[in-house]
Each structure stands twice: as structure tokens, then as C-alpha cells.
C-alpha positions, 0 to 999 in steps of 0.5 A, a space after each residue: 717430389 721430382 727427386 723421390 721420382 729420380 730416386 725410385 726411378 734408380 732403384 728400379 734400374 738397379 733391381 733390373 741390374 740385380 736381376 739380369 745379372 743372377 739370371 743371365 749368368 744362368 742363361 750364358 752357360 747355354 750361349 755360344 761362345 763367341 768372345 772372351 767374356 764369353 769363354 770365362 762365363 763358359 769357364 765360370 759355369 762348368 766348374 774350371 774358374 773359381 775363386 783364388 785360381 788365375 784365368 790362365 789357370 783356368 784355362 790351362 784346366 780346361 784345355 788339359 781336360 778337353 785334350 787341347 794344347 795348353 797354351 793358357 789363353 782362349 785361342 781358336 782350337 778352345 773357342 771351338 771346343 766350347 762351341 761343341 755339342 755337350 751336357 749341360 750339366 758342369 764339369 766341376 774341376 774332374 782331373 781323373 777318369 771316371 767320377 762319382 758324385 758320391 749320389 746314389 739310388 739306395 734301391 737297384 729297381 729303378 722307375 722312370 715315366 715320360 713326362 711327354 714326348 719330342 714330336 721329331 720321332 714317333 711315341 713307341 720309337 721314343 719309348 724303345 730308345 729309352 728302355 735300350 739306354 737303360 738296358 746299356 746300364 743295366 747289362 754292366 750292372 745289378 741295376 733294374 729299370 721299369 717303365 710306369 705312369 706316374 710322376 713318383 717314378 724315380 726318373 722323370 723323362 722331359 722334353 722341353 725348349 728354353 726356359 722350362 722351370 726355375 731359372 736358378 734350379 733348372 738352366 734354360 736350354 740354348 736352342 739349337 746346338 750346344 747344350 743338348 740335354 741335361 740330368 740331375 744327380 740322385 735323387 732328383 730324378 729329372 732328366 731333361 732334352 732340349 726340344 728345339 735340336 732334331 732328335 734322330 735315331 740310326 742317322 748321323 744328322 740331327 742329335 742321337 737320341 740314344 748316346 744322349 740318352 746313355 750320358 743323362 742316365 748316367 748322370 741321374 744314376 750318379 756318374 759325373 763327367 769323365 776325362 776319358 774322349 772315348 766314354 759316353 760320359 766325356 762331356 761332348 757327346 759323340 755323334 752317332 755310332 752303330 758299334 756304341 758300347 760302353 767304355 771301361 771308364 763308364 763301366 768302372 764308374 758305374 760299378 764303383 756305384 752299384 756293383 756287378 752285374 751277376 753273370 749266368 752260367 752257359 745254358 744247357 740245352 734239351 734239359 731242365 732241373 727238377 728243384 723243390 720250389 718252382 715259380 711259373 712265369 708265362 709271356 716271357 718271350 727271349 731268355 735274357 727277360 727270364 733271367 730279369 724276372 729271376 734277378 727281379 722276383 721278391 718272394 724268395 731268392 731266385 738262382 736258377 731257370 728253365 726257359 722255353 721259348 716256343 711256349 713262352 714260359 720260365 721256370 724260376 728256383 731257388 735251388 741250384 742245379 748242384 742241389 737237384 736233378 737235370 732231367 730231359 726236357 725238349 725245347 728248355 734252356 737251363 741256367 744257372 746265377 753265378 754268384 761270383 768267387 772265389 770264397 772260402 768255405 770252413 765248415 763249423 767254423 763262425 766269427 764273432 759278430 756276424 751278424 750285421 744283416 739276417 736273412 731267414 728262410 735261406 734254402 742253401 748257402 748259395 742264396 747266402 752268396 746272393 744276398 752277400 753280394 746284394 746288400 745295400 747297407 754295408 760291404 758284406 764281406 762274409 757270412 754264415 750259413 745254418 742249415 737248421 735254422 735257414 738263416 744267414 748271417 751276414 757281416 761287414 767283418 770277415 778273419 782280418 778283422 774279426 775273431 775267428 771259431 768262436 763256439 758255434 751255435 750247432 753243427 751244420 754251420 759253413 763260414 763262408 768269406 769273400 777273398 778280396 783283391 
């Protein structure tokens, strides 16, 4: 009997064993770095250490991606740098500049909803942080993001201390210091901060709410960490900055993802167009929220506004100003969507197989342009327009790789082809 006792007794300690080790390795990632166990555990975890590569390997990797002499052992200048402020999220062995996770949103309106909110700042300061961070992506892209309240948002926002979830899927945060905050690749969709750090905003004590911000959006739009210091998506994250903006890396990275964003033509002032389809949208209260709700109306292809402030008001068309009549109206701006270049255009001219998307009811072949560029499924690279049907056909193919003037189904039909390069 006493030895049954002496065996279960073994066995108990070694499931604590077992246990400890799955879970503290989780929980190391988020310690501070004082040792060289430490270093390796920190190493393991973000992505530098893996089997078959030598520990001074590893390290040489993590001192070259984090700009450090490389002198391939855990020297003061690389215990410090792992001490730093950072995302939680690993670096997996990221040797160019901007990275993808190949993750992305197959839609570009994108939901988010705050889950609950940090007491170290007001609710509505929170909230303006937020909708600024996804604004900073959104103006470099053709994304779109919209508050709700509800858990089916796309990107759930959550502020949380320690262990908050499963410990395997969802790391504990560290407290104060080191790992900030951490996001989740599409389409996870969670977005998490540390509670126990100072949220601030405009200060350079406590942790920037806004570039932290910036970073997880990036990751829970699909970015990785990049090797590039002066990108909001480096690992270590900046203090705060007043002249924050975008890096080219970032702004590559994120466009590799999503496409551009659709420039607008200069507005014209005292003016307005006269098109045959108007939709009226009053309480818009800045220009650049006319131009969202024109790039955001679902019911037909919107490619040009009016929009006057004083009266709140915007008037989206379908028609280009090309097609239609500027008369004098006091107290409008008027612009148009570019819808990029530059193209060729052969008129009566079609390729076979040319139609990988349609689009009907297409009032011009400037809509075609628009819906070329917003196609999710394929690169669209050329389309057809026929007027007397309103259609689009839009193709994966354009002349280099299709067979070109095939007998068209009318007069009237433009081919249109993106020049690339």
C-alpha cells in the first residue's frame, strides 16, 4: 500500500512538471529578460530559435533584425533590447522589410466594437483614438471601418490584465512593461491591450494608446512585423510622436494586402454637376466623410460628389462630371473618384474570354474602371464595356495572354486594358 502511495504520489509531481512546462513557456515570453535561460526562452518564442539552427545563430538573427552589433552572444546592448517595450505577437524569422502573413479580410468594410474600455482614459477618448488608428489605414487604402455593438464585428477591441483566456491560444500579459499588446491575424479578429500599462494619449509618459493602436490593426489586418525601426510595424514600438505617420514600408505592406486607396480629383468650388442619378445624404458634416459615403454606397457605383458644408449635405453620382454639366452652385465643392491609369482603350475591340466577373447595370466605362480595381476574387486586369447592354466584363487576362479582336457581340464595345509596370 505504501508504495501504490509513493507511485501516485510521483505521478502527481510529474503531471505538475508537464503542466508547468506547457504553460510557462507560454508565460516566459512575457517576462523580463534577466538571464541567459531567459534570453533563449525570449529567442524560442518570438521565432529566431528553431530546430536545426545553433543558439549563436540565433542570436546573430536577432541582433541583425533589431540593428544590434552582431556578435552572436547575449551581451548587455541585447539583454536591453529584450527588455524593451514590444507586440506580443512573434517575429517569425522576418529577414525583408514588410511582411504579410498571406491572412487577409475578403471584404474592405471592416466592423470593429469595444468589448470594454481601460479606465486610464475617458470611454469617447478611447473611442476617437480607435477610429483615428483605423482611419491612419484606411487613408493609404481602399479599407473601410465601421463601429457596431456587437460581438460579430470583424475585430473585437479588449482591454485585459494577465491571464485573460487560454493560456495556449491567447498568452498572458506580463503587467507592466514589455509586452504592450497583442493582435491575432485574419480572421481571428482580437485585438487585445494590456490593462495593467498607463494608457495615454498626446504624452510621453505612461503607453501611447494611438501607435499601439496603429501596430495591432496592422497585424489583425494581416501585416507582420517588419525589419524596418522607422515603421509603426517594427516590433518595439515608438514612444509618442506628434508628427506620427505612416512609413513607406507600412504603407507597401498594407497595399500589397488591400490595393490603393482611390485618389479624388482637386475639388472645384462654387460649382456642381447636374448627373442623371443623385443620391441625397444630409449630416455629413467634412468633405472627406462625403467622399466615405460615396466609396461606401452599395446601390450603385458612386464616382463623383457635391458637397456643401454649411448645409451638411452631399450629393453622390454615378455619373463623372466628363458626362454631364457643371452649373454654379454657392457654397458646393465638387469632386470627382480617380479611377487610376493609365489605360488602353480600343474601341470595338474584345478578348476572348473576358469574362471572369459581370457587372450589370454600368452607366459608363468609367464604372467598369472602378469595379476593375475593386475586385476581390482575381487581379482584374482588363475589361469590356457594352453600352447597350450596361454591362461589364471584367478578365483575369488582358492581350499578353489573351486572343486579341475576336468578333464582338455589337458596335459600341470599348476594350479597355490596365498598363502594368
Amino acid at each position: 500500500m505504501m508504495t501504490m502511495m509513493m507511485m501516485m504520489m510521483m505521478g502527481i509531481d510529474m503531471l505538475k512538471v508537464l503542466v508547468c512546462s506547457v504553460f510557462c513557456s507560454i508565460c516566459f515570453l512575457d517576462a523580463a529578460v534577466i538571464n541567459n535561460r531567459d534570453a533563449m526562452t525570449y529567442l524560442e518564442k518570438n521565432g529566431y530559435m528553431v530546430p536545426g539552427k545553433s543558439q549563436r545563430d540565433s542570436i546573430l538573427h536577432f541582433q541583425c533584425f533589431t540593428h544590434l552589433p552582431q556578435t552572436g552572444v547575449i551581451d548587455e546592448g541585447t539583454m536591453e533590447m529584450m527588455n524593451q517595450q514590444r507586440c506580443g505577437v512573434p517575429d517569425i524569422q522576418v529577414t525583408a522589410n514588410f511582411r504579410t502573413t498571406r491572412l487577409k479580410w475578403n471584404h474592405k468594410r471592416i466592423s470593429y466594437n469595444f468589448v470594454n474600455y481601460s479606465p486610464d482614459l475617458p470611454r469617447n477618448i478611447v473611442e476617437l483614438v480607435l477610429t483615428k488608428s483605423f482611419k491612419i489605414w484606411s487613408d493609404v487604402t481602399s479599407l473601410r471601418f465601421n463601429q457596431i455593438n456587437s460581438l460579430d464585428a470583424d475585430l473585437n477591441i479588449r482591454f485585459a490584465a494577465g491571464v485573460h483566456g487560454n493560456k495556449l491560444t491567447d498568452p498572458p500579459f506580463d503587467g507592466p512593461g514589455n509586452i504592450l499588446a497583442h493582435a491575432f491575424y485574419p480572421r481571428d479578429g482580437r485585438i487585445h491591450f494590456d490593462e495593467d500599462e498607463n494608457w495615454t494619449i498626446e504624452s510621453r509618459s505612461g503607453r501611447n494608446l494611438l501607435n499601439v493602436a496603429v501596430h495591432e490593426i496592422g497585424h489583425a489586418l494581416g501585416l507582420g512585423h517588419s525589419y524596418i525601426k522607422e515603421a509603426i510595424m517594427y516590433p518595439y514600438i515608438p514612444p509618442y510622436n506628434p508628427d506620427f505617420h505612416l512609413h513607406t514600408d507600412d504603407i507597401a505592406g498594407i497595399r500589397s494586402l488591400y490595393g490603393n486607396n482611390e485618389d479624388w480629383t482637386n475639388p472645384i468650388n462654387e460649382k456642381c454637376i447636374t448627373p442623371s442619378n443623385v443620391k441625397m445624404v444630409s449630416g455629413i458634416t467634412s468633405l472627406q466623410l462625403c467622399k466615405d459615403a460615396c466609396k461606401a454606397e452599395q446601390s450603385f457605383v458612386c464616382l463623383a460628389l457635391d458637397y456643401n458644408e454649411r448645409l451638411e449635405t452631399c450629393q453622390l453620382s454615378r455619373t463623372y462630371h466628363l458626362n454631364s454639366i457643371y452649373r454654379e452652385c454657392p457654397g458646393y465643392v465638387s469632386t470627382e473618384r480617380r479611377t487610376g491609369g493609365p489605360w488602353t482603350d480600343k474601341y470595338n475591340t474584345c478578348i476572348q474570354g473576358n469574362d471572369d466577373a459581370i457587372v450589370e447595370n454600368a452607366q459608363c466605362y468609367q464604372s467598369c474602371k472602378v469595379k476593375c480595381y475593386a475586385e476581390n476574387s482575381f487581379v482584374c486586369l482588363s475589361f469590356e464595356f457594352e453600352r447597350a447592354k450596361n454591362e461589364c466584363r471584367l478578365s483575369k487576362k488582358n492581350s499578353s495572354n489573351a486572343t486579341l479582336q475576336r468578333p464582338c457581340p455589337n458596335r459600341g464595345v470599348h476594350y479597355f486594358e490596365r498598363q502594368q509596370g
